[in-house]
N, C-alpha and C positions, 0 to 999 in steps of 0.2 A: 237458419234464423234463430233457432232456439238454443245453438249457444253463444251467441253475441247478445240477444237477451238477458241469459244469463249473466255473462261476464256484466254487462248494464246494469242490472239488479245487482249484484253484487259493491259495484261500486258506488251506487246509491245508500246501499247499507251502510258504507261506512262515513255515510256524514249525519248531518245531526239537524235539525229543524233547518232543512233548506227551505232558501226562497229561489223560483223560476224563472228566469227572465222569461216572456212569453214575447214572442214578436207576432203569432198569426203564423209562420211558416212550419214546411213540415219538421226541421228538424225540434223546435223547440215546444211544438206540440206535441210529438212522439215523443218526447221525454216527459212531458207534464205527465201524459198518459201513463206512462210506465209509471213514475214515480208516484200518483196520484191512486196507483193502485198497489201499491209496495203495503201491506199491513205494517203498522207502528212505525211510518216515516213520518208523518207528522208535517209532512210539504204545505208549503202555503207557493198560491201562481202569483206571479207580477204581471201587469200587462201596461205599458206605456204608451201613452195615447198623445198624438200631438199631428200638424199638419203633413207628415210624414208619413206619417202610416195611414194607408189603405184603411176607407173605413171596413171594407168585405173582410178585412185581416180581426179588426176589432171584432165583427158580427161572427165572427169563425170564433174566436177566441170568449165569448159570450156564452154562445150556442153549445161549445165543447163544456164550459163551466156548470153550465146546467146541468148536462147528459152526466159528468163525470161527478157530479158533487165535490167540486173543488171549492173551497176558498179562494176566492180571488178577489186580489187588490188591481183597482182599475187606478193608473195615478198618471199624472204629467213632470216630465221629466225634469223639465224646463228647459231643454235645448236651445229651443226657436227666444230667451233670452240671452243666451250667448254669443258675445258679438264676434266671437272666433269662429265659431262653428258655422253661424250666418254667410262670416265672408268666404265659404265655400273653400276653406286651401285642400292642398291635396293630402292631408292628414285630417281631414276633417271627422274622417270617422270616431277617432281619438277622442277628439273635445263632446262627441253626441254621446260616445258611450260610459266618457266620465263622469256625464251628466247623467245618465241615464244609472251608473254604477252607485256613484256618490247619492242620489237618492232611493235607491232601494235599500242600501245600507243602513243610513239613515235614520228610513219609514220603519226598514222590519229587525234588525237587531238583527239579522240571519245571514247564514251562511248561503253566497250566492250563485246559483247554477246556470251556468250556459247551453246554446244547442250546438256550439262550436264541435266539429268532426273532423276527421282526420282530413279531408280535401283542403277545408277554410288554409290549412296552416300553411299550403303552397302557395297562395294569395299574398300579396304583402298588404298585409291588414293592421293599421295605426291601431284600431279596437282591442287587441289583444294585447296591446302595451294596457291600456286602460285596466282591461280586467288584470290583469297582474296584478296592477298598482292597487287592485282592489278585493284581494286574496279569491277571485270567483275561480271557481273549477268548473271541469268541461268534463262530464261524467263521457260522453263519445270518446273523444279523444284518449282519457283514461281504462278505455275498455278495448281501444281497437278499429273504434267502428267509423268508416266511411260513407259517404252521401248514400251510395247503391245500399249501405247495411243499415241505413236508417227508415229507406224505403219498403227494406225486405222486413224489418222489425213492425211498421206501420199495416203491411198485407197480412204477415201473421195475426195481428193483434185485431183483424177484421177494422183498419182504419181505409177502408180505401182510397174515399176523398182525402184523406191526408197524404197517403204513397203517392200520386197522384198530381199531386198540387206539382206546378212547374214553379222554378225557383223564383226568388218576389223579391228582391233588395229593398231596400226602404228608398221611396219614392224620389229623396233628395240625390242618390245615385246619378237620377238621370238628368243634372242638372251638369254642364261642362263646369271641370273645373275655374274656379276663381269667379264664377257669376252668381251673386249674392243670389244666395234662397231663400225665398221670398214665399208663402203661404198659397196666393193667388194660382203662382205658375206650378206648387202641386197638387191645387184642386184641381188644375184643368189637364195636366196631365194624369192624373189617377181616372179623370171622364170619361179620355181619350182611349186610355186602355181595357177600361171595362166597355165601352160601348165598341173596339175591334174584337175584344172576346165574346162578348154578345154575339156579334156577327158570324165570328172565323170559328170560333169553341176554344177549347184552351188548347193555346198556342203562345209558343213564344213572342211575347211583342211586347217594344220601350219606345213611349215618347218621351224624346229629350230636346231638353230646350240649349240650344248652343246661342255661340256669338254671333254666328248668322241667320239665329232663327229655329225651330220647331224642326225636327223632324220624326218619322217613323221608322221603326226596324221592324222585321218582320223577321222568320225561319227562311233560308232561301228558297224552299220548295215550298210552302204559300206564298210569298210573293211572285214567285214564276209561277202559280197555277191559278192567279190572278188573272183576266184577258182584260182587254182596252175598259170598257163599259165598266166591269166590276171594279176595277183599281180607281176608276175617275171618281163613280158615287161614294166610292168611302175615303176619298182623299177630301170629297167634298161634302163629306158628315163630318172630319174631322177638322177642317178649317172652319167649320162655322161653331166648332166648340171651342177650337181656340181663339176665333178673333183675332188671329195676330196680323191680319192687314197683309199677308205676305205666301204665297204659295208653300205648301208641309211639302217636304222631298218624302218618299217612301224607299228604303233603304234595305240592304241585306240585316240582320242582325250579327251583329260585334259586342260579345262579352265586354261590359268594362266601357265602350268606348266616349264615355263622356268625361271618363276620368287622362288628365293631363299628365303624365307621369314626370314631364318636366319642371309640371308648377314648382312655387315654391311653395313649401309647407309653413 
């Protein structure tokens, strides 16, 4: 841990009044952290706030501001006016992060930092078109460090609930491709999921809303160690959060699977 760390720190040296993208998750809160505690970096955090993001992501990002004495700018990106981004293609990542790039540049005159790590870049991710377009650096990826090495930098650094934290895509992910996202269906999907983690602890689970309707994913060994009675009352805590008139599937969990890779972008 402590020389991935290091290499970290180092590559943080060599920039100049950054600004942090912050989403709430762990990679890009383990870098605020590092970098928030670098003497004479001069970091300022960004945190973008819209109906996408988990308000727990915001309350996390809040909470760490305090504790760490960071400057943070709380701002709205203005994604959800985007009528590209709205119509859900399967680039859509692209048009939220340019929006999301395009104003923080903007707001802070700064040099702009990612939590992107060496795993994202196996993903085909439209997002990292954007941050090009918008000269941000990915201090992980420039040190070396992958998801496991962002976890082990977050236990050293006594972060636990950050190491900890299960992966958290922004909430529009779990919409199928091409079905306009819409405000309403990620309030009651973000409900949906903190009131199964409520339930289950943290654990892996995505409600996503498709073209035939609502469903649930779960880990496959929590859903199999579900019996008749327990699976029924939480399918039937969850239909009454969604309202959607229409019986929730309870499913294996599938990386990704809301996303159409045939859509058109």
């Amino acid at each position: 841990m402590r020389a991935m760390l290091e290499r970290l720190q180092e590559v943080l040296r060599d920039t100049s009044r950054p600004a942090v993208a912050l989403s709430g998750g762990v990679d890009s809160m383990t870098l605020a952290v590092v970098a928030g505690r670098l003497d004479g970096l001069d970091a300022l955090m960004c945190h973008a706030v819209s109906p996408a993001v988990p308000p727990a992501a915001t309350e996390r990002v809040r909470r760490y501001a305090a504790h760490e004495g960071w400057r943070l700018e709380v701002l709205d990106a203005g994604e959800f006016d985007d009528a590209r981004y709205r119509a859900n293609p399967a680039d859509r990542c692209f048009f939220c992060k340019t929006n999301l790039y395009g104003t923080l540049a903007a707001r802070t005159g700064r040099l702009l930092l990612s939590g992107t790590n060496l795993d994202d870049l196996g993903d085909w991710r439209p997002g990292l078109k954007a941050a090009e377009n918008h000269g941000v650096r990915h201090p992980y990826v420039e040190a070396g460090i992958d998801k496991a090495g962002v976890r082990a930098i977050a236990r050293g650094l006594g972060l636990d609930d950050l190491a900890e934290l299960p992966a958290a895509p922004c909430l529009s992910s779990r919409i199928e491709t091409g079905i306009r996202i819409e405000a309403a269906d990620l309030g009651a999907i973000d409900r949906v999921e903190t009131l199964l983690r409520g339930e289950l602890g943290a654990v892996t689970v995505r409600c996503r809303r498709r073209a035939r309707g609502f469903v649930v994913e779960l880990d496959e060994a929590v859903l199999a160690g579900l019996d008749d009675a327990r699976r029924s009352a939480l399918q039937a805590q969850v239909e009454r959060v969604l309202a959607a008139g229409r019986p929730v599937a309870f499913l294996p969990y599938r990386r990704g699977s809301a996303f159409l890779r045939g859509a058109p972008a």
